[in-house]
N, C-alpha and C positions, 0 to 999 in steps of 0.2 A: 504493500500500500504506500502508494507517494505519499511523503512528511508533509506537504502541503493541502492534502486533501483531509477534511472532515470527515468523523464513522460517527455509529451509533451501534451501542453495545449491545452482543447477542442476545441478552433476557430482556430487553426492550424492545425488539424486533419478535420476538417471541410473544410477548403480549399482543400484537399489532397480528400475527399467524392466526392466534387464538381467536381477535376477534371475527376475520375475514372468515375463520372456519365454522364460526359459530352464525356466518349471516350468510351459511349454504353456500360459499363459496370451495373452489378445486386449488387450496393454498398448494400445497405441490404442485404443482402446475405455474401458480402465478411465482413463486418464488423462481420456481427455471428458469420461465420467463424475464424476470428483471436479473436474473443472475446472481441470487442469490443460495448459500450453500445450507440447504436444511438440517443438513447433519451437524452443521456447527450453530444452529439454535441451541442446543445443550451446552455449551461451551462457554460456561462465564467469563473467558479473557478473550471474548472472537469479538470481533468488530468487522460490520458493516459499512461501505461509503455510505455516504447521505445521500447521493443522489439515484442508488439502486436505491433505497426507500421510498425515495419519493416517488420513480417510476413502479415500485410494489404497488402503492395506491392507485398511480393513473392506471394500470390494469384490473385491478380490484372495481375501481368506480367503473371502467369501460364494461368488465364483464357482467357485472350485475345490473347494471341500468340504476345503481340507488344512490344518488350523490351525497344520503346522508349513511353510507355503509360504516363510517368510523365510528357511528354511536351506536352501532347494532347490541353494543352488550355494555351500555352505560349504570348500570343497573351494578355489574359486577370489578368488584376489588379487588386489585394484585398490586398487593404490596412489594411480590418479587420482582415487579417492570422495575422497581428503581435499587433492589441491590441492595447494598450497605447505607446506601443517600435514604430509604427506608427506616434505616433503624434509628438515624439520627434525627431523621421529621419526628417520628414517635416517643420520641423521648424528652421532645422541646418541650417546652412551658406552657404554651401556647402556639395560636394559631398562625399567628407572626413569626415567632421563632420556626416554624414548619417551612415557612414559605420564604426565610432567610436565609435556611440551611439548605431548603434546594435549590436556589440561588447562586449558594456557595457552591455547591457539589455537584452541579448538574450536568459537569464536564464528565463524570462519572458514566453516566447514562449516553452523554450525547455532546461532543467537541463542538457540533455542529447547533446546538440550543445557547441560548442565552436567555435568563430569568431574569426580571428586575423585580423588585418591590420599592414601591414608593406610594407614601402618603399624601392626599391631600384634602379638600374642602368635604368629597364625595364620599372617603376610605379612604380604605388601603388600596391598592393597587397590583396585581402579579401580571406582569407584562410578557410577553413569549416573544421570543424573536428568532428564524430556524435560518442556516444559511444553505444557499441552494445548491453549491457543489455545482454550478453549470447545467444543472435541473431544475428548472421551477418548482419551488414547490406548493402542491397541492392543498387547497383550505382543507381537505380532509386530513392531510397532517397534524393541522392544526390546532384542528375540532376535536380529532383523538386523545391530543397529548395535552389539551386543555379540561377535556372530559377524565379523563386517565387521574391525572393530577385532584381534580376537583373528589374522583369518586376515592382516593384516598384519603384528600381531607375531612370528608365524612365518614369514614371508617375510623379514623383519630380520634374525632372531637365526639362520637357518639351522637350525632345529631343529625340529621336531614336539613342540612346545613345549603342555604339557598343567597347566591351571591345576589349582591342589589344590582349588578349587572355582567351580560357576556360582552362583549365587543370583538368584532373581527372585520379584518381590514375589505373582506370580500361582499359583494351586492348579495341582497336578500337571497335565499334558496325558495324556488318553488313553492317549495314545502316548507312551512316553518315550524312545522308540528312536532316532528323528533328533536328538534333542536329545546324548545318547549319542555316537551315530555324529560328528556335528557339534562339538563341546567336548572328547570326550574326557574326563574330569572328572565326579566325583561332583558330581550335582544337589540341591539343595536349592531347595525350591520352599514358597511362603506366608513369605516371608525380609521381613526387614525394609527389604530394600534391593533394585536391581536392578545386579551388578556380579560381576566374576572375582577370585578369590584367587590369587595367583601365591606361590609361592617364594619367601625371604629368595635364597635361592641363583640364584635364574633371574632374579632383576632386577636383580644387579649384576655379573654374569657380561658379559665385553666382547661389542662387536658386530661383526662386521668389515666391517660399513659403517660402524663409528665414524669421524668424522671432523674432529678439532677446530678448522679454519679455514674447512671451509665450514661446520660447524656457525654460528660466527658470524655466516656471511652470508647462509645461510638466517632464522637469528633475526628479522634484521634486514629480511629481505623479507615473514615473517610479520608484523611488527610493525607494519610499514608497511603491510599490507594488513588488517591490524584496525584501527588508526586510517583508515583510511579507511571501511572500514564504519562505525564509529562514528559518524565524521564525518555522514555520510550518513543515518546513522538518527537523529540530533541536529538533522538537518536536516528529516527528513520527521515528526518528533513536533513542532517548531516551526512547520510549517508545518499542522498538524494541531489545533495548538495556536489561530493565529490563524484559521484555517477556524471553530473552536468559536466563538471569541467573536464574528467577523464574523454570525454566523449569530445566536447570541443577542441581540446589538444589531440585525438586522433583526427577529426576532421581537418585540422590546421597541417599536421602530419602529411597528410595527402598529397594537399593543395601545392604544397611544398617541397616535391621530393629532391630536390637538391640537395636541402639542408643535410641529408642523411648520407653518412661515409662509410 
């Protein structure tokens, strides 16, 4: 995998299988097709590029005809789509600390995700932002991994926990009804951003998976397992780096053959 190019981790790609198979779709099939390796869905250190993801989906929505296919199973929780970033959401204080530490750690799940949380007049704010790897990517991305996220912070907080709003940056859907059924929450759609508004009230409200000693030593196993990705991707753009020039100094080589006695 080029050092320059964004993945998303095999147990998150694996959640994303589960739901396509659970809304009658031929995932084996669609995985071959965007070239994706099944066998290494089991594999908790595999990574995927982004942009075979994001074509998973444009074949998912093509073959099924349902452009709301990503909330097919909004309903169900998997705490394992995020990994160890999992253990640390559940052990925050609250519901802000959940949505700081996947923030922080989302690199875990996904080089290619960036989280933000920010406050202001409305809430809190969790913002998604995915990069496209020279794929566009798909609102159904979007909607899954906004959905994914939200169906854990209800599993956390113990609550039927309903944001004061969705926002995403793409024009109405057809159908606005799954989207509805799924969030719960008034839609706003052509938004300037793609993310959930939550309550001043529902994000500092305790969790009672709060837990302030293992919270520390979850921190500390996420941490360690982002510096190792890092590591590792420090490694394969350096090594991506010297491929470049080995390759230009044989071209120059060529061009050149004089130079050589």
């Amino acid at each position: 995998m080029n050092g320059n190019q964004h993945s998303c981790a095999a147990f998150w790609v694996k959640g994303i299988a589960e739901t396509l198979k659970a809304g009658g779709l031929d995932v084996a099939a669609l995985l071959d097709e965007a070239g994706l390796d099944p066998a290494a869905l089991s594999d908790p250190d595999a990574r995927f590029l982004t942009e075979r993801v994001s074509l998973l989906w444009q074949l998912a929505v093509a073959r099924s005809g349902n452009p709301a296919v990503g909330l097919s199973t909004s309903n169900v929780v998997r705490p394992a789509s995020f990994d160890v970033v999992a253990y640390t959401m559940m052990s925050s204080p609250n519901l802000l600390g959940i949505l700081k530490r996947l923030a922080r750690y989302v690199g875990i799940v996904s080089d290619a995700a960036s989280v933000a949380v920010t406050e202001d007049h409305e809430g809190c704010w969790m913002t998604l932002e995915l990069f496209d790897g020279g794929q566009p990517v798909p609102r159904q991305r979007f909607e899954f991994d906004l959905m994914t996220i939200l169906s854990l912070c209800r599993w956390v907080t113990n609550r039927d926990l309903r944001p004061l709003a969705l926002e995403l940056r793409f024009p109405p859907p057809a159908d606005p009804q799954p989207y509805q059924d799924a969030f719960k929450c008034p839609l706003r759609f052509n938004a300037a951003v793609n993310g959930l508004l939550f309550a001043a009230d529902d994000v500092i409200a305790s969790l009672p998976t709060a837990h302030p000693l293992l919270a520390g030593v979850h921190e500390r196993l996420a941490s360690e397992h982002l510096q190792r990705l890092d590591h590792a991707q420090a490694c394969s753009r350096a090594r991506a780096a010297i491929l470049r020039c080995l390759r230009m100094a044989n071209r120059g080589a060529r061009k050149s053959p004089g130079n050589w006695r």
